[in-house]
NUNUVEX-233046 format. One record per atom (N, C-alpha, C, O): residue number from 0; residue in one letter; atom name; x, y, z. Coordinates in steps of 0.05 Angstrom, whole numbers, plus 5000, padded with zeros to 4 digits. Example, Ala and Ser with C-alpha at 12.3 -4.5 7.8 and 13.67 -1.06 7.14 Angstrom:
% NUNUVEX-233046
[0; 'A'; 'N'; [5264; 4886; 5156]]
[0; 'A'; 'CA'; [5246; 4910; 5156]]
[0; 'A'; 'C'; [5264; 4934; 5156]]
[0; 'A'; 'O'; [5285; 4934; 5169]]
[1; 'S'; 'N'; [5257; 4955; 5142]]
[1; 'S'; 'CA'; [5273; 4979; 5143]]
[1; 'S'; 'C'; [5258; 5001; 5157]]
[1; 'S'; 'O'; [5268; 5023; 5161]]
END
This chain:
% NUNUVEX-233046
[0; 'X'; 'N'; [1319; 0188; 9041]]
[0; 'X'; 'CA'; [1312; 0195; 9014]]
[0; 'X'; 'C'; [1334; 0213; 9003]]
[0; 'X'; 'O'; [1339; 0235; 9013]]
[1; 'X'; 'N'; [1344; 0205; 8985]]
[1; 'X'; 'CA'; [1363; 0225; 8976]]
[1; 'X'; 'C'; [1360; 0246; 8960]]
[1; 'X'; 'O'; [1341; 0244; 8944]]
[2; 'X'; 'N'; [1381; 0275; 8957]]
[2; 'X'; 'CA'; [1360; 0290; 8943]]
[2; 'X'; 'C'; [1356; 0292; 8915]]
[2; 'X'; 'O'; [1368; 0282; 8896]]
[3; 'X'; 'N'; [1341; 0305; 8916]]
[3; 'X'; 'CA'; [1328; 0290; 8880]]
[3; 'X'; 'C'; [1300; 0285; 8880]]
[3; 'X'; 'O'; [1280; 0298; 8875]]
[4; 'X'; 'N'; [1309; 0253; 8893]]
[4; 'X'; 'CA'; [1296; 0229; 8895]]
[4; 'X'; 'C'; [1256; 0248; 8883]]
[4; 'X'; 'O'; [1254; 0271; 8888]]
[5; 'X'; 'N'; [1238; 0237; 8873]]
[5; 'X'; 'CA'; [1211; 0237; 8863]]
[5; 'X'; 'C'; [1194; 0225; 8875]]
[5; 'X'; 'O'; [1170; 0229; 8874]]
[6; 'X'; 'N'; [1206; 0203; 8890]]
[6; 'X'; 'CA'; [1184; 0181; 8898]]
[6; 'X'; 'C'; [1162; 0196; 8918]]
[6; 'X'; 'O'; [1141; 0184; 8922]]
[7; 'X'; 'N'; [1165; 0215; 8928]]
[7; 'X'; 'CA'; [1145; 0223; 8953]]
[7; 'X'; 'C'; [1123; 0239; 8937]]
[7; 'X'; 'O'; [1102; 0245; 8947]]
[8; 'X'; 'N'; [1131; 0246; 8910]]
[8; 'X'; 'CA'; [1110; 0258; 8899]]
[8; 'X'; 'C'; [1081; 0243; 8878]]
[8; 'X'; 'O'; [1084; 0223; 8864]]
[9; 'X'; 'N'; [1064; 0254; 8881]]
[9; 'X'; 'CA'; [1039; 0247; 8876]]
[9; 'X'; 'C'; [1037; 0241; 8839]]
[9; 'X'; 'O'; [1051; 0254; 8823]]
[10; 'X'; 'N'; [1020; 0222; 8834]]
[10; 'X'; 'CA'; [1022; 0219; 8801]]
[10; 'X'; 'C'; [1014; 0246; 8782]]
[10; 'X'; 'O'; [1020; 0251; 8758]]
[11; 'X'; 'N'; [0997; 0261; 8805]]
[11; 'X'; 'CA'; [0985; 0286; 8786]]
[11; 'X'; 'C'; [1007; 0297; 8787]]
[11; 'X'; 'O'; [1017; 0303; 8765]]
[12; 'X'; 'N'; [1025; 0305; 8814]]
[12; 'X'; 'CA'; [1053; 0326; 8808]]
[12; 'X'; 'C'; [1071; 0317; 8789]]
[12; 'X'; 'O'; [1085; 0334; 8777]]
[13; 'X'; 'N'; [1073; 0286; 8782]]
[13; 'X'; 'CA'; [1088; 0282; 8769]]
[13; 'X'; 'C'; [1080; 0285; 8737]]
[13; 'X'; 'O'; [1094; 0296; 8721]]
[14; 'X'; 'N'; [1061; 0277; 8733]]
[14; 'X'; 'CA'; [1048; 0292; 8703]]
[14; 'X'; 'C'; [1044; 0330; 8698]]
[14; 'X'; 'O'; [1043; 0341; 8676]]
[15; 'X'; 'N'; [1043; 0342; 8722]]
[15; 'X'; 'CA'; [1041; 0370; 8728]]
[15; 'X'; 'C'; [1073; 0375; 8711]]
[15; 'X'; 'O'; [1076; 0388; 8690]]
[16; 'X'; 'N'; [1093; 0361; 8726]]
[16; 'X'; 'CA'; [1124; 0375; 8718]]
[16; 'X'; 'C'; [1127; 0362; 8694]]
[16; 'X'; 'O'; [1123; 0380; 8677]]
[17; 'X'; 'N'; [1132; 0338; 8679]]
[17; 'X'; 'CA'; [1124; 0338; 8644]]
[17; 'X'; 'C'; [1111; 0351; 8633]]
[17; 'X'; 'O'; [1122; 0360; 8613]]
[18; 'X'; 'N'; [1085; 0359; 8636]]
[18; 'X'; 'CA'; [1071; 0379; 8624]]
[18; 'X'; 'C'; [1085; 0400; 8620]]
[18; 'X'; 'O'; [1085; 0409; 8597]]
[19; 'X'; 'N'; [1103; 0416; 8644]]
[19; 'X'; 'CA'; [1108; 0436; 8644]]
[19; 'X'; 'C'; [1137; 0440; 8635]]
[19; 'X'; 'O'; [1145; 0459; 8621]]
[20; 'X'; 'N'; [1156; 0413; 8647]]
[20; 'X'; 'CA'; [1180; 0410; 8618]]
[20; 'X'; 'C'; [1173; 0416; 8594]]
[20; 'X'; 'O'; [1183; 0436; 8584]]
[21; 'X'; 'N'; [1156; 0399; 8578]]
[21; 'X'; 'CA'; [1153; 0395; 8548]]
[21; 'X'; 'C'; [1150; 0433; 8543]]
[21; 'X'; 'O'; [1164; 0445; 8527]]
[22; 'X'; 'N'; [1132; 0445; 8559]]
[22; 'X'; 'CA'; [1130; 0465; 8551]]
[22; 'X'; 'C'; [1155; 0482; 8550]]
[22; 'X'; 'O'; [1160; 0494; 8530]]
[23; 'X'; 'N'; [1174; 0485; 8574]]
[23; 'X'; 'CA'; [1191; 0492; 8575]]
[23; 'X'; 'C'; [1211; 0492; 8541]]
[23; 'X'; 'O'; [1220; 0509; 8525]]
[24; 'X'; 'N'; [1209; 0464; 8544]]
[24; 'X'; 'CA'; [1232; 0453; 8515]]
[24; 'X'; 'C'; [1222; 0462; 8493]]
[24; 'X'; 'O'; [1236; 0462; 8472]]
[25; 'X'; 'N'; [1193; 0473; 8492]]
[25; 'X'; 'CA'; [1187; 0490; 8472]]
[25; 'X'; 'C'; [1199; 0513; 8472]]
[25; 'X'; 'O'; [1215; 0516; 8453]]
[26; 'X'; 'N'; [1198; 0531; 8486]]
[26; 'X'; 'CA'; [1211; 0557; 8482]]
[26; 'X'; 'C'; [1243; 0550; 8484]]
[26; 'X'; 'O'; [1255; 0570; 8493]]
[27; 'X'; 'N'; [1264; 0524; 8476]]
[27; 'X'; 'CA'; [1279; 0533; 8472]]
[27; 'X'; 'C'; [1299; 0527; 8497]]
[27; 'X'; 'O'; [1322; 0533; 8491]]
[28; 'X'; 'N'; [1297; 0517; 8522]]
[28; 'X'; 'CA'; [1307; 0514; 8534]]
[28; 'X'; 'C'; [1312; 0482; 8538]]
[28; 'X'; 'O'; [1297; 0463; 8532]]
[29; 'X'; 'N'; [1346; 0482; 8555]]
[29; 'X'; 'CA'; [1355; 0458; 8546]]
[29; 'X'; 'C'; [1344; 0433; 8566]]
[29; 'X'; 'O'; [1334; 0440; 8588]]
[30; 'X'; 'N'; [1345; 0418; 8562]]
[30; 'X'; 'CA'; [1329; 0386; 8580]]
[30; 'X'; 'C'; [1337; 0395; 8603]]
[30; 'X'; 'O'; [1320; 0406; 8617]]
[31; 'X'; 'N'; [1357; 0394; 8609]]
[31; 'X'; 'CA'; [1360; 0388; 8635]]
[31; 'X'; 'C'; [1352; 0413; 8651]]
[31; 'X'; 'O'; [1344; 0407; 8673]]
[32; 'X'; 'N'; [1353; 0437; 8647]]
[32; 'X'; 'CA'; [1344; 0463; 8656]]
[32; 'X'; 'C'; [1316; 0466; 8657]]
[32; 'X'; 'O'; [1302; 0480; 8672]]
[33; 'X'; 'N'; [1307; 0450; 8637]]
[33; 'X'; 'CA'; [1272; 0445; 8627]]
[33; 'X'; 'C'; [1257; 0433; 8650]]
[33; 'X'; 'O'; [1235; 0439; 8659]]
[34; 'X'; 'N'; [1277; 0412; 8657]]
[34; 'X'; 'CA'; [1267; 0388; 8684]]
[34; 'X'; 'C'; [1270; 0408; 8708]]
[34; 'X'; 'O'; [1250; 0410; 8722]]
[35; 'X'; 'N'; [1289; 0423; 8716]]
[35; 'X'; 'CA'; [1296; 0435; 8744]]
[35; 'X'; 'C'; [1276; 0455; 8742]]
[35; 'X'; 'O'; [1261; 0455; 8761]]
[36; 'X'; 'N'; [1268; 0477; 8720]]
[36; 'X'; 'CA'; [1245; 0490; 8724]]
[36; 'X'; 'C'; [1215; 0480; 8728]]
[36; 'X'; 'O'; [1199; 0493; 8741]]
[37; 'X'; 'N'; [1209; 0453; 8713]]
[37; 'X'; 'CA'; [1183; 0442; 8712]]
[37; 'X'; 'C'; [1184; 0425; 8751]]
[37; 'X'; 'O'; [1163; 0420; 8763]]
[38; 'X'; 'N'; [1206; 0421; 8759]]
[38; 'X'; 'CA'; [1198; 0419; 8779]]
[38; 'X'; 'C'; [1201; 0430; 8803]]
[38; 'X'; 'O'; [1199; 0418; 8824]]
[39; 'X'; 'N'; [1209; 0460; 8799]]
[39; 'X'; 'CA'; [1207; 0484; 8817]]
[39; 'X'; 'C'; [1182; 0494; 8815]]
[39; 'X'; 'O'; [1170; 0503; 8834]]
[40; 'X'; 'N'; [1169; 0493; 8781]]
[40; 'X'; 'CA'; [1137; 0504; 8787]]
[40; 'X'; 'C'; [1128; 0485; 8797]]
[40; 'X'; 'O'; [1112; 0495; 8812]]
[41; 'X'; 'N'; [1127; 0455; 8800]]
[41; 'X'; 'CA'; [1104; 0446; 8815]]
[41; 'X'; 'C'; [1109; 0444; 8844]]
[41; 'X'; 'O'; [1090; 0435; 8856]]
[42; 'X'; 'N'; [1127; 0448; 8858]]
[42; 'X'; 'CA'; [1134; 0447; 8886]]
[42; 'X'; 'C'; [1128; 0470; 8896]]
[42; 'X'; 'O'; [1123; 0472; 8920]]
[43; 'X'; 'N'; [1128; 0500; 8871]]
[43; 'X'; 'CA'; [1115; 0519; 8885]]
[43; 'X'; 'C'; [1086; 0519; 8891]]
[43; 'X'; 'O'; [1075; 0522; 8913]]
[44; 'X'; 'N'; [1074; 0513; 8864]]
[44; 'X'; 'CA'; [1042; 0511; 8862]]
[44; 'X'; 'C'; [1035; 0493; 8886]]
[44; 'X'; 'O'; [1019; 0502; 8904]]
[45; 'X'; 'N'; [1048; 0465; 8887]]
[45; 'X'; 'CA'; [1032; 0450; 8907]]
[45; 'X'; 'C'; [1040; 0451; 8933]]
[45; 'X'; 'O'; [1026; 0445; 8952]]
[46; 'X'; 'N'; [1072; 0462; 8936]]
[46; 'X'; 'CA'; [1082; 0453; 8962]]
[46; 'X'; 'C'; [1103; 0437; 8973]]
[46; 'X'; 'O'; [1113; 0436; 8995]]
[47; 'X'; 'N'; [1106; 0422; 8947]]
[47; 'X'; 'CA'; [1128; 0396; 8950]]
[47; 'X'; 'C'; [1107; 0375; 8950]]
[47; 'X'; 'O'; [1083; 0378; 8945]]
[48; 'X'; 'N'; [1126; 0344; 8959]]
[48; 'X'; 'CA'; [1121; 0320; 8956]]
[48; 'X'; 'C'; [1085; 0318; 8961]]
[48; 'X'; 'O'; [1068; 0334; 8955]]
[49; 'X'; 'N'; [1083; 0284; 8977]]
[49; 'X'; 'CA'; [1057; 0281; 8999]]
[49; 'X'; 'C'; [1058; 0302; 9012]]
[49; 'X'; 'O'; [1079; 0315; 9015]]
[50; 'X'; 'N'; [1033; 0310; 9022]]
[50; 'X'; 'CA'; [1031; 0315; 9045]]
[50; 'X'; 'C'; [1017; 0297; 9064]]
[50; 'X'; 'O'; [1004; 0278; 9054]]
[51; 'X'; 'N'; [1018; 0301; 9087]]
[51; 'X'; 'CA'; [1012; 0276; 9111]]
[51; 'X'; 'C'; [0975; 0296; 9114]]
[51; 'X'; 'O'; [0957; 0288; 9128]]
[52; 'X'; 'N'; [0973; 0319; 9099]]
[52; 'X'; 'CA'; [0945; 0335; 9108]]
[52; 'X'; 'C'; [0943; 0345; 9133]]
[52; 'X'; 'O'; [0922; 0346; 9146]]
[53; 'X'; 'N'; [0974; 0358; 9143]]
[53; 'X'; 'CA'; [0974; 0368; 9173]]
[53; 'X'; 'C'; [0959; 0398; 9157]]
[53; 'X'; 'O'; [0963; 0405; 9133]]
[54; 'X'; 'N'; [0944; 0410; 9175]]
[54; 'X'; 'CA'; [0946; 0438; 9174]]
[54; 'X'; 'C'; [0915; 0436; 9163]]
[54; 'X'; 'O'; [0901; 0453; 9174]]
[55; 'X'; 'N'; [0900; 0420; 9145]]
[55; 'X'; 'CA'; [0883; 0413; 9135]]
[55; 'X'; 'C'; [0859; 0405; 9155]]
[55; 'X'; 'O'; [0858; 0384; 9169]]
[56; 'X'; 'N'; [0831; 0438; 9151]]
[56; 'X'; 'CA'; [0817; 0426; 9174]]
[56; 'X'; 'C'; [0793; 0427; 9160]]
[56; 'X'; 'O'; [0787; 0445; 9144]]
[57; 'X'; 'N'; [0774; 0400; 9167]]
[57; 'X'; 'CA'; [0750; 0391; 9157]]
[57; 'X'; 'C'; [0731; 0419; 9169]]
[57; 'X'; 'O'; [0732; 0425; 9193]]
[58; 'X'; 'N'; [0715; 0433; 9152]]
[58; 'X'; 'CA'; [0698; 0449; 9168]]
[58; 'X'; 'C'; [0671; 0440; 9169]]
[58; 'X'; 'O'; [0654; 0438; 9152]]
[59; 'X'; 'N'; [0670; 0435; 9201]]
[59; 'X'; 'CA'; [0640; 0417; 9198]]
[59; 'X'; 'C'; [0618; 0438; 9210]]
[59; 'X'; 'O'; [0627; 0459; 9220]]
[60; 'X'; 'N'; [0589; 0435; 9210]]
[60; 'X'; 'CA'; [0567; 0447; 9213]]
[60; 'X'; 'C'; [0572; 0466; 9245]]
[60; 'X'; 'O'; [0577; 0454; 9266]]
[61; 'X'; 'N'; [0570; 0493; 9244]]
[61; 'X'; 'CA'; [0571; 0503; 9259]]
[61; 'X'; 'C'; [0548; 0512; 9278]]
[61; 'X'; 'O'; [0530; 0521; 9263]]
[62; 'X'; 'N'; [0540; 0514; 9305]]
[62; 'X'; 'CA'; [0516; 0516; 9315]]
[62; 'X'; 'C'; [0516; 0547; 9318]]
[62; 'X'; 'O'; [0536; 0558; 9325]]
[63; 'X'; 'N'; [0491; 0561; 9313]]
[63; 'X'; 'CA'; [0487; 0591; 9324]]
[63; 'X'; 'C'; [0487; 0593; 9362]]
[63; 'X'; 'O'; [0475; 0575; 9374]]
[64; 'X'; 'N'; [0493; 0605; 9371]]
[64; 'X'; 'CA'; [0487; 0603; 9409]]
[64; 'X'; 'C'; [0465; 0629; 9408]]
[64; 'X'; 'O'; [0454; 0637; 9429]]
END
């Protein structure tokens, strides 16, 4: 994948960083600076691309002893 590349990310991240372009280009800042910030906030918020759900643990019913 080369870098850049979007494809690994999810449709909500990808509507997350337009959202947050457009806003950007409101205050004034130029496209292309608009795109590199809108998608530094969502890689912070979420993390980056997919995730595969490593690290992610189901908490199931615990017994008292």
């Amino acid at each position: 994948m080369p870098q850049g590349d979007k494809s690994s990310y999810t449709s909500k991240q990808k509507r997350q960083a337009k959202h947050v372009e457009k806003g950007y280009e409101k205050k004034g800042v130029s496209k292309k600076e608009a795109k590199r910030r809108a998608w530094a906030t969502v890689n912070k918020e979420s993390g980056g691309g997919k995730k595969s759900g490593s690290g992610k643990k189901k908490s199931g019913s615990k017994s008292s002893s």
